[in-house]
N, C-alpha and C positions, 0 to 999 in steps of 0.2 A: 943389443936386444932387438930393436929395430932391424936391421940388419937380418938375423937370425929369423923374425915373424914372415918377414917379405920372402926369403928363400924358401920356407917349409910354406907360403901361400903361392908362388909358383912351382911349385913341386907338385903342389895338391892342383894344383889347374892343367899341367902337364898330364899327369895323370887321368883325368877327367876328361880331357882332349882325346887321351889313346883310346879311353874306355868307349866315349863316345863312335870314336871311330869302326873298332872294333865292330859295335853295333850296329852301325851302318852300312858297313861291308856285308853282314851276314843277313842283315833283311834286305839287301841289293841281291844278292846271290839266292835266297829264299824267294824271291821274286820272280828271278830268272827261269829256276826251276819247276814252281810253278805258277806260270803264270792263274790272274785270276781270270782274265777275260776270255773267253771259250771262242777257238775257231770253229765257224760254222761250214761245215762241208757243201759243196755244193752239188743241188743235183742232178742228177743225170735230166737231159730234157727226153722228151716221146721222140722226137725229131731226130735225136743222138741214139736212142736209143736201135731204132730202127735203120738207117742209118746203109746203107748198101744191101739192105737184105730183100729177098722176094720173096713174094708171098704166093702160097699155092690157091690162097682163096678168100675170099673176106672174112671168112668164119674166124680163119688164122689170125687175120687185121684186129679183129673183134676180141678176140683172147689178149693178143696182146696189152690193147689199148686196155681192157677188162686188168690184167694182170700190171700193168704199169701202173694205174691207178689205186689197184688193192695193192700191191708190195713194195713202191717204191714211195707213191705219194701216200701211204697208210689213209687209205680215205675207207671210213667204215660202209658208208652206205653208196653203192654206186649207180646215176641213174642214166640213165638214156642219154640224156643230154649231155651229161660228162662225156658222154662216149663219143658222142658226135663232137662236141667241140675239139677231143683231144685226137678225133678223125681230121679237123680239121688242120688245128695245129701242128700235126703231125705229117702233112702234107702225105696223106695215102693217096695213092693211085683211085680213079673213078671216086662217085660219087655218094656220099654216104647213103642208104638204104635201109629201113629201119626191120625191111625181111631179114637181111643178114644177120640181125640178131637173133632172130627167132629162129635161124637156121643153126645158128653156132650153141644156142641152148637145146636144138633137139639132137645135134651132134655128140654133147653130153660135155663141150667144150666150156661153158657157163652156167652158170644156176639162175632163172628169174626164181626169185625168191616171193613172189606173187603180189608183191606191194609195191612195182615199179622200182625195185633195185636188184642190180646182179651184183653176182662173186664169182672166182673161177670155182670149176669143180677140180674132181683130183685129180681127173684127166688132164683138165686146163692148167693145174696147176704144175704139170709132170713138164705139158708141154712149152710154159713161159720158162720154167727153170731150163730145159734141153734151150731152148733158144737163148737164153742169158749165155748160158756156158759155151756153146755156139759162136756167140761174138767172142768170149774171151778168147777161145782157141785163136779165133779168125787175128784179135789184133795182136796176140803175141805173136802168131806166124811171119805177120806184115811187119813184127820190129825185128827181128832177125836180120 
């Protein structure tokens, strides 16, 4: 009888082993699949952005930086400053000028929204998207 208890008590332990195992394979695999922890993409910088292109004039500079800011970094409100800094970062040509903006809003290329923050307009915004797609052409031409 001894005998007999201890063999149906490793049977039942074997079993509880597989089971376990079982389980553990399929939330390894569940895991895999998806992961919890979220890659974060990284983004494009002004600097990359811009990047071998020329510019026909600062207004152009201005929409950009304008447009980089409203659709890539989603910044709701965008001020002057933004613009110059990401002027600077972004290493433009010549020296930031604070006419050029006033030039590229009467161009109809930005909005002052009359509280010292700009947006693109629909113009500006025709023209960030042409030049986005722009580079794409340009860098699949170069992978070829």
């Amino acid at each position: 009888m001894a005998t007999a208890n201890i063999t149906n008590i490793l049977n039942i332990l074997k079993d509880h082993e597989r089971r376990i195992l079982s389980l553990e394979d399929k939330n390894t695999s569940t895991r895999m699949a998806n992961p919890t922890t979220k890659i974060q993409q990284k983004q494009i910088t002004i600097t990359e952005l811009i990047k071998g292109k020329e510019f026909k004039s600062g207004q152009e500079k201005i929409t950009i930086i304008v447009g980089f800011c409203e659709k890539i970094l989603k910044m709701q409100s965008i001020k002057e400053s933004d613009i110059k800094t990401n002027w600077i970062k972004g290493k433009f040509d010549g020296k930031y000028r604070s006419n050029i903006l006033g030039r590229a809003s009467r161009d109809g290329l930005i909005r002052d929204l009359e509280n010292g923050t700009y947006d693109l307009s629909q113009t500006g915004e025709k023209f960030f998207e042409e030049f986005i797609k722009r580079d794409d052409k340009q860098d699949q031409a170069g992978a070829k």
